[in-house]
C-alpha positions in Angstrom: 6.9 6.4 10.4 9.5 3.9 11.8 8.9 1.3 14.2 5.9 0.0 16.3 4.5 3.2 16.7 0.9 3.1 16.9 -0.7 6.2 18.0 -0.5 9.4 16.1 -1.7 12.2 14.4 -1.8 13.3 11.0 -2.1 16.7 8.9 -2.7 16.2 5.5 -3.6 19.0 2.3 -4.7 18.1 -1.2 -3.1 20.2 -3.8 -2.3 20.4 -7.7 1.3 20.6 -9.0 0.9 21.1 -12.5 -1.4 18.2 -14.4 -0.8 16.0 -11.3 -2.9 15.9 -7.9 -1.1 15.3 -4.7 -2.0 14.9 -1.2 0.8 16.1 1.4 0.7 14.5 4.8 2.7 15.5 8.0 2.5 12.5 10.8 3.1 13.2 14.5 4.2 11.0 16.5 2.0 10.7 19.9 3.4 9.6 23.2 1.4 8.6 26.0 2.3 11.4 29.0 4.1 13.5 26.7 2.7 16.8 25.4 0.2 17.0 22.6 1.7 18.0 19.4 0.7 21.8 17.3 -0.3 20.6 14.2 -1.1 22.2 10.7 -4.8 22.5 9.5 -5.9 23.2 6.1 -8.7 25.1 5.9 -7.4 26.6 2.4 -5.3 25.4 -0.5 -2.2 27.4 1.3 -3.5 28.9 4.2 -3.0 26.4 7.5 -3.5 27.7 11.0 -1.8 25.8 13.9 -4.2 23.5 15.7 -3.5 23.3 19.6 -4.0 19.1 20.4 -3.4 19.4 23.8 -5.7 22.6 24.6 -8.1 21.4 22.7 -8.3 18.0 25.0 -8.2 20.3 28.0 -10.9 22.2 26.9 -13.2 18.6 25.8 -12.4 17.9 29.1 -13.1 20.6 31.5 -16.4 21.2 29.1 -17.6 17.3 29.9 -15.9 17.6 33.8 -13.7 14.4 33.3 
């Protein structure tokens, strides 16, 4: 990631290619007042389902009544 960025969030997935292990990452960039990014997560070797950021802080939030 370029610059000073310091927050963010990160999807990652270990996989096999061949003899060789790997671990592919995606980074997103977070911005305070901007949205929440949709991220990838790996529950399965291939198989991600798109994990809301920002309704799942809306829903932490409303559930502890910040």
């Amino acid at each position: 990631m370029a610059g000073e960025t310091s927050l963010y969030v990160a999807s990652y997935r270990p996989i096999r290619r061949g003899e060789a292990s790997f671990i592919d990452a995606w980074p997103f960039v977070l911005t305070v007042g901007s949205a929440l990014s949709l991220v990838p997560l790996y529950l399965r070797r291939f198989k991600a389902i798109p994990l809301d950021l920002g309704a799942c802080y809306e829903d932490a939030c409303r559930r502890s009544r910040i």
